[in-house]
Backbone as CSV, one residue per row, in Angstrom:
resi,resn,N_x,N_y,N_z,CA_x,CA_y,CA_z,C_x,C_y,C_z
1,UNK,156.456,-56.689,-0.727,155.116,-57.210,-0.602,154.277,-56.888,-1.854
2,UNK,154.634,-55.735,-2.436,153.393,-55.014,-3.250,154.275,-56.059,-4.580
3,UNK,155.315,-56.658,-4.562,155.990,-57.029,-5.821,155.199,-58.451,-6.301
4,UNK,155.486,-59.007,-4.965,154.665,-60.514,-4.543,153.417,-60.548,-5.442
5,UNK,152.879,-59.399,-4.557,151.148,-59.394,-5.071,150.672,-59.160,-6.662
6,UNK,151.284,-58.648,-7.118,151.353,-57.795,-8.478,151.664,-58.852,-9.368
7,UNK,152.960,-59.844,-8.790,153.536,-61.140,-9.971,152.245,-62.107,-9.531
8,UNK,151.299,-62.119,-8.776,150.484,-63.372,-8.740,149.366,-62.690,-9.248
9,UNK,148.769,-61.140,-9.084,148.242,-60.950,-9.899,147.697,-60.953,-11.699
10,UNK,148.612,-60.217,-11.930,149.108,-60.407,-13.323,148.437,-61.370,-13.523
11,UNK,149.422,-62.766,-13.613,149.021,-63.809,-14.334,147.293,-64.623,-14.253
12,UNK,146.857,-64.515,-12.531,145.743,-64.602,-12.519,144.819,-63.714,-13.415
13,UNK,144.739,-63.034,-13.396,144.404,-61.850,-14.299,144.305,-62.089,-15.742
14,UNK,144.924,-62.586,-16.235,145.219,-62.655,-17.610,144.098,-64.367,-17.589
15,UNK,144.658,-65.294,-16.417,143.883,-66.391,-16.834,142.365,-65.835,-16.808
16,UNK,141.910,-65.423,-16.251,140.362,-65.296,-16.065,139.908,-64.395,-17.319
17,UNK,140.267,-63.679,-17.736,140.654,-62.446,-18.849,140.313,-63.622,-20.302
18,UNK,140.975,-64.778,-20.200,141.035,-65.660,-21.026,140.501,-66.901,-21.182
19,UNK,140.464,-67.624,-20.182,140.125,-68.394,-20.146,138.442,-68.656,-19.560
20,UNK,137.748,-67.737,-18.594,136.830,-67.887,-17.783,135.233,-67.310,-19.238
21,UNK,135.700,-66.668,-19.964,134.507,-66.682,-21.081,134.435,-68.089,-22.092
22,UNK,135.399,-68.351,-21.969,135.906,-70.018,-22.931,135.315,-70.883,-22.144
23,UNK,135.020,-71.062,-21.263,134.551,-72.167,-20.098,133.199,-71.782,-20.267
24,UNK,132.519,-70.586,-20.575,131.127,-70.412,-20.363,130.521,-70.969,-21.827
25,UNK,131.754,-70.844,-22.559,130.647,-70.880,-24.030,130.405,-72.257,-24.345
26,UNK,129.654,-73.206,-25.307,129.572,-74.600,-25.703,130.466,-74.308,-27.045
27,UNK,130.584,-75.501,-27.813,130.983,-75.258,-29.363,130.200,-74.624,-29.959
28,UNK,130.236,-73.704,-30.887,129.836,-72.881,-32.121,128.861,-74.046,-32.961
29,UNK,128.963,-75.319,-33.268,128.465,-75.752,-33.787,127.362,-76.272,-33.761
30,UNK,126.845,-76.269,-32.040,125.495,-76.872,-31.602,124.500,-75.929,-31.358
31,UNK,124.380,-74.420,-32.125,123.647,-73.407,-31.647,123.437,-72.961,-33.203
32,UNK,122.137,-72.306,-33.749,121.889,-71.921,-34.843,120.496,-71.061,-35.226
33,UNK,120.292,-69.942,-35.470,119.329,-69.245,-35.257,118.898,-68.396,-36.821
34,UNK,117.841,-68.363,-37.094,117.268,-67.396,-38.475,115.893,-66.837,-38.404
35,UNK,116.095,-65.848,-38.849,114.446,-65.298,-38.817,113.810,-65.413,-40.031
36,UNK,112.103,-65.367,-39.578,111.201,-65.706,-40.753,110.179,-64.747,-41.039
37,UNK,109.639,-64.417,-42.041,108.953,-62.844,-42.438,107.791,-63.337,-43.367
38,UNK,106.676,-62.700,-43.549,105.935,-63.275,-44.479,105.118,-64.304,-44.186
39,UNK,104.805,-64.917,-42.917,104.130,-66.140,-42.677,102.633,-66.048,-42.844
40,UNK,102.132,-64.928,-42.195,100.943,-64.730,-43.052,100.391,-63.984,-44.274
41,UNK,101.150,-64.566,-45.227,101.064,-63.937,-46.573,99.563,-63.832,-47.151
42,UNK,98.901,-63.067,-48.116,97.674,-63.090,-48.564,97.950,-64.298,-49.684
43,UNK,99.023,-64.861,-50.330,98.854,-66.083,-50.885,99.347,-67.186,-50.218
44,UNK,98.741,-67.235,-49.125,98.402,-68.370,-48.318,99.765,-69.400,-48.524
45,UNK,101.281,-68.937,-48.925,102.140,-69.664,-49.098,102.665,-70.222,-47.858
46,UNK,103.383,-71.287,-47.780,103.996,-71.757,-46.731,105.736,-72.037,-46.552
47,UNK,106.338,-71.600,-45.331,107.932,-71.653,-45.242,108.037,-73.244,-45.061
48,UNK,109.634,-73.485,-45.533,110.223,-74.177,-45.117,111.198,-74.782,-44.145
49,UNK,111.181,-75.237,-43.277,113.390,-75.558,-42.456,113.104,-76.954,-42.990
50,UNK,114.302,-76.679,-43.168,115.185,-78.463,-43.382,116.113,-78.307,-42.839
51,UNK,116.253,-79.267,-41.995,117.405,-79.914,-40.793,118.481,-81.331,-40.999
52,UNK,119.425,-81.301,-41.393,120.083,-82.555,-41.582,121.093,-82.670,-40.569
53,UNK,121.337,-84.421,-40.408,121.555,-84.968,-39.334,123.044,-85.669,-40.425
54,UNK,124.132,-84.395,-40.650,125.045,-85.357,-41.482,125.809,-86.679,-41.355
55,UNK,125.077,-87.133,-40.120,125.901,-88.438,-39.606,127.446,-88.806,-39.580
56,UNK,128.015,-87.849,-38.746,129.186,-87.433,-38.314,129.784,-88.838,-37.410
57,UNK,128.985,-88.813,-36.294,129.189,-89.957,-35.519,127.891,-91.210,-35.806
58,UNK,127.475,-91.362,-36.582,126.346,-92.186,-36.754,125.606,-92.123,-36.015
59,UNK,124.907,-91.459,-35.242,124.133,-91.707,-34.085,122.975,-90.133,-34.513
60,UNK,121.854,-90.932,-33.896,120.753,-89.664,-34.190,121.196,-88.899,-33.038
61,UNK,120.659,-87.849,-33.464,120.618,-86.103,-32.832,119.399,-85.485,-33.228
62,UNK,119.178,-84.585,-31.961,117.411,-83.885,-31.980,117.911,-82.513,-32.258
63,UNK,116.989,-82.047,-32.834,116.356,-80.737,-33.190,116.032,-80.292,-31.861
64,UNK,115.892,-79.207,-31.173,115.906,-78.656,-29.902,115.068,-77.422,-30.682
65,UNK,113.990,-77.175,-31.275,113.531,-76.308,-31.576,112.389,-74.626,-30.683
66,UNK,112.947,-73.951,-31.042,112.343,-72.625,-30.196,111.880,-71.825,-31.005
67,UNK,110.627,-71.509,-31.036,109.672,-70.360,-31.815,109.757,-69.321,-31.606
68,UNK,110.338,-67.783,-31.558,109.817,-67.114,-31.021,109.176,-65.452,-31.523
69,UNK,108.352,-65.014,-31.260,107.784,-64.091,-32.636,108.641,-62.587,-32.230
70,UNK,108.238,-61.606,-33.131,108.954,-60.182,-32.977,108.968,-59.186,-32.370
71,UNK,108.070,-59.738,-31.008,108.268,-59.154,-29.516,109.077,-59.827,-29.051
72,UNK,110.510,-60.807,-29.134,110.859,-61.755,-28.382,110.113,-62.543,-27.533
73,UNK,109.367,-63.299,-27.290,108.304,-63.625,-26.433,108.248,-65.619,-27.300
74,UNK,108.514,-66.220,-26.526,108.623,-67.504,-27.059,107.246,-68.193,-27.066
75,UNK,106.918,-69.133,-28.743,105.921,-68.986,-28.747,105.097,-70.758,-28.728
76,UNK,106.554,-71.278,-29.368,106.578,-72.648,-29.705,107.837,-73.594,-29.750
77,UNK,108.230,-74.545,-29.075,109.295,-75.188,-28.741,109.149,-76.580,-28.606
78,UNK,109.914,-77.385,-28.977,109.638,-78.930,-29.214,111.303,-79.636,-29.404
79,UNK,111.628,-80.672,-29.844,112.369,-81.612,-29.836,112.557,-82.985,-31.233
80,UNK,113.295,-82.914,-31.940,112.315,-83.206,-33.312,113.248,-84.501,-33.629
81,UNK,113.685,-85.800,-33.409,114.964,-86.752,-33.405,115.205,-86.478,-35.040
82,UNK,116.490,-86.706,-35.429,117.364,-86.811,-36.958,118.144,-87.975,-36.955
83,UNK,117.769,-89.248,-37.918,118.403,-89.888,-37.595,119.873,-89.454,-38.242
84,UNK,121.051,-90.258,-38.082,122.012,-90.061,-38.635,121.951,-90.156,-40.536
85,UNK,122.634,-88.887,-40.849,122.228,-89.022,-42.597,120.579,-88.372,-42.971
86,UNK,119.677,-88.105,-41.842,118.569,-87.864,-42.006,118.216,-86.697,-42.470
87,UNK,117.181,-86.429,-42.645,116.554,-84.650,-43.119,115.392,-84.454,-42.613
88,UNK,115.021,-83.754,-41.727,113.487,-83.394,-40.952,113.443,-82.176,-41.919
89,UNK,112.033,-82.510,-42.342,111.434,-81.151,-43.175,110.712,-80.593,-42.088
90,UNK,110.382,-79.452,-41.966,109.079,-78.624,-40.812,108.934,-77.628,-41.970
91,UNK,106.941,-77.661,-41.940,106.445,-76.429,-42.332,106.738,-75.619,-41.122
92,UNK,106.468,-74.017,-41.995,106.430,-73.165,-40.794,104.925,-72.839,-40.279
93,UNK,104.326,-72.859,-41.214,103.233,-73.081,-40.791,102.366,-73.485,-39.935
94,UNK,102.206,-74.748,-40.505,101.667,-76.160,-39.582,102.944,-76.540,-38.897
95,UNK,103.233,-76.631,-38.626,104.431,-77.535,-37.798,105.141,-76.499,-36.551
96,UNK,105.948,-75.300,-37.103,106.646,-74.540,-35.977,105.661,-73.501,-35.603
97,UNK,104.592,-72.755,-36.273,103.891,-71.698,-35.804,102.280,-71.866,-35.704
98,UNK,101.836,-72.844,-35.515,100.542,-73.361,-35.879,99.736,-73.571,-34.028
99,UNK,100.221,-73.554,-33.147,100.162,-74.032,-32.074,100.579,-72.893,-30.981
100,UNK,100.446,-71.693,-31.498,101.380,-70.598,-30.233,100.630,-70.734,-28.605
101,UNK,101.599,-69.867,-27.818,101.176,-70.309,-26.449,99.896,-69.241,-26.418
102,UNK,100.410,-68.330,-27.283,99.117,-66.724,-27.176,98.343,-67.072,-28.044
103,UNK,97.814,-68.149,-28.715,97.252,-68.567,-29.772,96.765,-67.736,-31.118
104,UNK,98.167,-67.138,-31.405,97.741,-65.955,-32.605,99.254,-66.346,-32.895
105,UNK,99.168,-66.485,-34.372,100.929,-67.285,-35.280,100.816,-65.716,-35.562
106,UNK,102.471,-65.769,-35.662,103.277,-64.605,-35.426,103.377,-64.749,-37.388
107,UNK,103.468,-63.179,-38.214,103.914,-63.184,-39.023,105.451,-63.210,-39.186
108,UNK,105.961,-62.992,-38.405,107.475,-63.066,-38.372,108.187,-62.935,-37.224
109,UNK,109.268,-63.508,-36.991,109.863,-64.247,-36.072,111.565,-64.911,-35.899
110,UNK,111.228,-65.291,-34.808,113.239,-66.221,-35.045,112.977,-67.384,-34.358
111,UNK,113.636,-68.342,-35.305,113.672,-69.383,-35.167,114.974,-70.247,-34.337
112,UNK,115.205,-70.744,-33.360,116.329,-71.257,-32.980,116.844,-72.586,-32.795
113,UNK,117.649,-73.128,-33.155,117.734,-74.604,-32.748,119.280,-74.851,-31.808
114,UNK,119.111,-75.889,-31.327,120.204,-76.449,-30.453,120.397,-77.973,-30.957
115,UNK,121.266,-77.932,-31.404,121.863,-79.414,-31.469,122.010,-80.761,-30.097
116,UNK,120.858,-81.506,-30.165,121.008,-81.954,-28.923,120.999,-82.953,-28.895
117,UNK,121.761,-84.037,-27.691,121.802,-85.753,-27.767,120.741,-85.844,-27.257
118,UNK,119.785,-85.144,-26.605,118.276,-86.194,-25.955,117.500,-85.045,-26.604
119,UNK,116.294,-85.762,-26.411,114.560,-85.167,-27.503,114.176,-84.344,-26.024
120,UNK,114.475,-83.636,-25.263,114.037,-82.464,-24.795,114.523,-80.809,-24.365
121,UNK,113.626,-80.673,-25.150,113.787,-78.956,-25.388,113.797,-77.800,-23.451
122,UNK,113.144,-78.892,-23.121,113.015,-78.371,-22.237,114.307,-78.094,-21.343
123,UNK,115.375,-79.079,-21.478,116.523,-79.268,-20.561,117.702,-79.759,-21.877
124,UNK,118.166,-78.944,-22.995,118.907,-79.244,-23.902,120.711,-79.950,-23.644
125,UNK,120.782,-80.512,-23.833,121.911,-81.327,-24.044,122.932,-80.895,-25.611
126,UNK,123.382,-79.975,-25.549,124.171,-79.844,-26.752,125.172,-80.849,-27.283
127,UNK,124.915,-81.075,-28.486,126.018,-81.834,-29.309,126.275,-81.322,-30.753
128,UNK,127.394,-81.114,-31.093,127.223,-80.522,-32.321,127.023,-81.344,-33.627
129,UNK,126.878,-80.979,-34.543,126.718,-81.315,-36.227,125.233,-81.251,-37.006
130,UNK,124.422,-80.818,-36.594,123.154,-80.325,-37.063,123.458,-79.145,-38.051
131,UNK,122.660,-78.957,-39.907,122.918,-78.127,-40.107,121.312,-77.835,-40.550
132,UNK,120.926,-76.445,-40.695,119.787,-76.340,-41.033,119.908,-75.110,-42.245
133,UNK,118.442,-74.871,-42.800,118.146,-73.798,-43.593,116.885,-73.665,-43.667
134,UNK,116.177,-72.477,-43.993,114.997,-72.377,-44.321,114.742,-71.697,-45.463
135,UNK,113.290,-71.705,-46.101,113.182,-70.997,-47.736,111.976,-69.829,-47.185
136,UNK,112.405,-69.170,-47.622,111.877,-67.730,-47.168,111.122,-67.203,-48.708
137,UNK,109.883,-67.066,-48.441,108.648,-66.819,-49.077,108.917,-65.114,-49.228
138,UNK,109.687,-64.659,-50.373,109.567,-63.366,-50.724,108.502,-62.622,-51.360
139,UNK,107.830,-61.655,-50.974,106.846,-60.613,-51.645,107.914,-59.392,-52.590
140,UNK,108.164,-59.538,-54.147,108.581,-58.352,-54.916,107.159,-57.704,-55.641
141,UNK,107.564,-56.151,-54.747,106.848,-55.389,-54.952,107.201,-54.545,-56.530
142,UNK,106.129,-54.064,-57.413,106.718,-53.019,-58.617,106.780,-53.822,-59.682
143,UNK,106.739,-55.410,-59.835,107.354,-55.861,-61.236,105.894,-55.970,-61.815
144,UNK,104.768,-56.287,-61.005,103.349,-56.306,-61.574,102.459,-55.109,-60.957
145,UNK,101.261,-54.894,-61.276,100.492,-54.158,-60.196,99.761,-54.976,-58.956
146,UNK,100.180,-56.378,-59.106,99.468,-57.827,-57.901,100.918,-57.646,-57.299
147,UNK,101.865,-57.327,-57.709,103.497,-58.025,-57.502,103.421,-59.332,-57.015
148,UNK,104.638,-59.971,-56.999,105.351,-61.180,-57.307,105.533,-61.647,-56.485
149,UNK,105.732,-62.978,-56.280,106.557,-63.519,-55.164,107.569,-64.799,-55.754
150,UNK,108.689,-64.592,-54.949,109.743,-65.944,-55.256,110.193,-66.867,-53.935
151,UNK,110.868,-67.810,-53.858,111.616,-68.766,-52.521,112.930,-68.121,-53.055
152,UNK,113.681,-67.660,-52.061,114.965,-67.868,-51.612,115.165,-69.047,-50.361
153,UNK,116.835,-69.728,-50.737,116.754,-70.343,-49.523,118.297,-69.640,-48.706
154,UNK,118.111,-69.751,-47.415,119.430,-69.478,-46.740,119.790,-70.124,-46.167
155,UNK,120.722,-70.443,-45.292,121.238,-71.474,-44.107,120.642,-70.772,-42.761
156,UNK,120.667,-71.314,-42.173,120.647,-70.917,-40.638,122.179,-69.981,-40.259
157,UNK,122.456,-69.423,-39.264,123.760,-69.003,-38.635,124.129,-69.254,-37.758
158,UNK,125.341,-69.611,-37.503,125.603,-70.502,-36.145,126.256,-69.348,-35.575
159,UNK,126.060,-69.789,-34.103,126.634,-69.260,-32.921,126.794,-69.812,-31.590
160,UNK,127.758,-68.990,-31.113,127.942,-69.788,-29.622,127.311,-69.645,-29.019
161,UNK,126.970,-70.993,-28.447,125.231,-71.067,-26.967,126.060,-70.771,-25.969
162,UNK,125.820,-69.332,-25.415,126.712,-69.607,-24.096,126.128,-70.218,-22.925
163,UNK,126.123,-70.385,-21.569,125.326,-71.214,-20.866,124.245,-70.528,-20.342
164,UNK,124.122,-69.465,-20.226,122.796,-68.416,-19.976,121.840,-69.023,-20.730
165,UNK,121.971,-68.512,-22.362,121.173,-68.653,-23.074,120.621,-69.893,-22.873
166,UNK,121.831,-71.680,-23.215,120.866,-72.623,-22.962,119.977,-72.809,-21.806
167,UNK,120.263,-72.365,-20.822,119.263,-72.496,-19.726,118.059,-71.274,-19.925
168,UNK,117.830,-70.314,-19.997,117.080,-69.254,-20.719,116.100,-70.743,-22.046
169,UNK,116.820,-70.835,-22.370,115.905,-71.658,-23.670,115.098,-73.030,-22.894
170,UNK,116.066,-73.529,-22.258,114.892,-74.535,-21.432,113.763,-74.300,-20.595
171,UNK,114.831,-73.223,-19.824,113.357,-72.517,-18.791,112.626,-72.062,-19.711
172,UNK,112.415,-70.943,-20.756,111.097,-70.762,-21.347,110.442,-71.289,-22.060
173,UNK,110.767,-72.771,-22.430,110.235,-73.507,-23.085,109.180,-74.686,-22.174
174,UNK,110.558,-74.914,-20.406,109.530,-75.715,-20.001,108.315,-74.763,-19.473
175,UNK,108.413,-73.271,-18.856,107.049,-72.076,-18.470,106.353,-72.323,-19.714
176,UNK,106.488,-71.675,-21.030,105.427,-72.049,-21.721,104.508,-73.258,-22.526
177,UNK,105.291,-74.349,-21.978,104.364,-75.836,-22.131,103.567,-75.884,-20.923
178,UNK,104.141,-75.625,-19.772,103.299,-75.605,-18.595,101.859,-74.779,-18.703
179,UNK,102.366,-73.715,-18.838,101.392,-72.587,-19.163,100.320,-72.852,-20.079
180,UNK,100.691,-73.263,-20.923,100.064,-73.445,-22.433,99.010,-74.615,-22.205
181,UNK,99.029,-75.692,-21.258,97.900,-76.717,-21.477,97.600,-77.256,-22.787
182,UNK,98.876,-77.420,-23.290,98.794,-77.887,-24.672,98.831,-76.999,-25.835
183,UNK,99.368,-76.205,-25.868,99.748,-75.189,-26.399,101.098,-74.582,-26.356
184,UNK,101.748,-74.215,-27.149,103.236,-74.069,-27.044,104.099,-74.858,-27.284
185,UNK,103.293,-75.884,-28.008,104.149,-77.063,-28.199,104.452,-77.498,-30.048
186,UNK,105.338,-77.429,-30.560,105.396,-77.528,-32.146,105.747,-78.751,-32.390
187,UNK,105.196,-78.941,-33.726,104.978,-80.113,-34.125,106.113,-81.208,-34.769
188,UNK,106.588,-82.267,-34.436,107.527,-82.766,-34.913,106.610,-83.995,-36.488
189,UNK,106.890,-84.185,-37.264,106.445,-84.777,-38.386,106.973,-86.612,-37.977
190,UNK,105.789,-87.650,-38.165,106.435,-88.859,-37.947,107.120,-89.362,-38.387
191,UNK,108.139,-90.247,-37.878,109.404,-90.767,-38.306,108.789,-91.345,-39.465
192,UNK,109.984,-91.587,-40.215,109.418,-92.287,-41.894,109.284,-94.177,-41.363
């Protein structure tokens, strides 16, 4: 009896072991996250993201965008369409941090996106091939007695959305539009 149990164990065992975290995760490619520092600089500079839509399958794909500042606390979230081949510029400024639900823009923060087939953030639809980056507004301290500032740019980093998180990202995106009465909501730039 105990032999029985042990050979059907095992193998169950091993499937769930293996296979049951693989079932939770989406592709690596529809999830992408970076943080931003410096937003309220004393020279009034402004960040960049750029988002391209490399037109993989020809078909537009949205920006699934999530604000959120360095209490974790989500601040601004929206839905931004790319057409295929396209490039959505967003200030960080005006566009992703200009509108918070606590109405005070976060100097620094993380930014997240989801690669998605429909324009709402609220209930994301992952699809992959979105790539993004942003230019990060550096303060070098020591080279003057004002010190300096330069743009670096980086990519975004991808990771796997597991299914927590996307639902976590819809629910606090649709609570703080609700909440917000118009607020919490970031700005998408008009189609060209």
């Amino acid at each position: 009896m105990k032999r029985k149990t042990i050979r059907y164990l095992l193998p169950l065992s091993l499937f769930i072991l293996v296979c049951v975290p693989a079932l939770s995760q989406v592709s690596p490619d529809v999830y992408q996250i970076t943080a931003f520092d410096h937003n309220l600089n004393r020279n009034n500079a402004d960040q960049w993201v750029r988002i391209i839509n490399p037109g993989l399958n020809g078909e537009n794909i949205c920006a699934d965008i999530y604000v959120f500042d360095d209490n974790q606390e989500l601040l601004e979230c929206c839905s931004c369409p790319i057409s295929a081949n396209g490039l959505l510029t967003l200030s960080l400024r005006n566009d992703l941090t200009a509108n918070p639900i606590t109405s005070q823009s976060p100097d620094k923060g993380v930014i997240k996106i989801v690669s998605s087939s429909t324009c709402n953030a609220k209930s994301p639809a992952p699809t992959p091939n979105l790539r993004a980056w942003i230019s990060h507004y550096e303060l070098i301290v020591g080279l003057t007695s004002a010190g300096s500032s330069a743009y670096s740019d980086a990519s975004f980093d991808r990771s796997s959305l597991s299914s927590y998180e996307q639902s976590f990202l819809g629910q606090a995106c649709a609570f703080a539009q609700y909440l917000g009465s118009g607020k919490g909501v970031c700005k998408c730039p008009a189609a060209p």
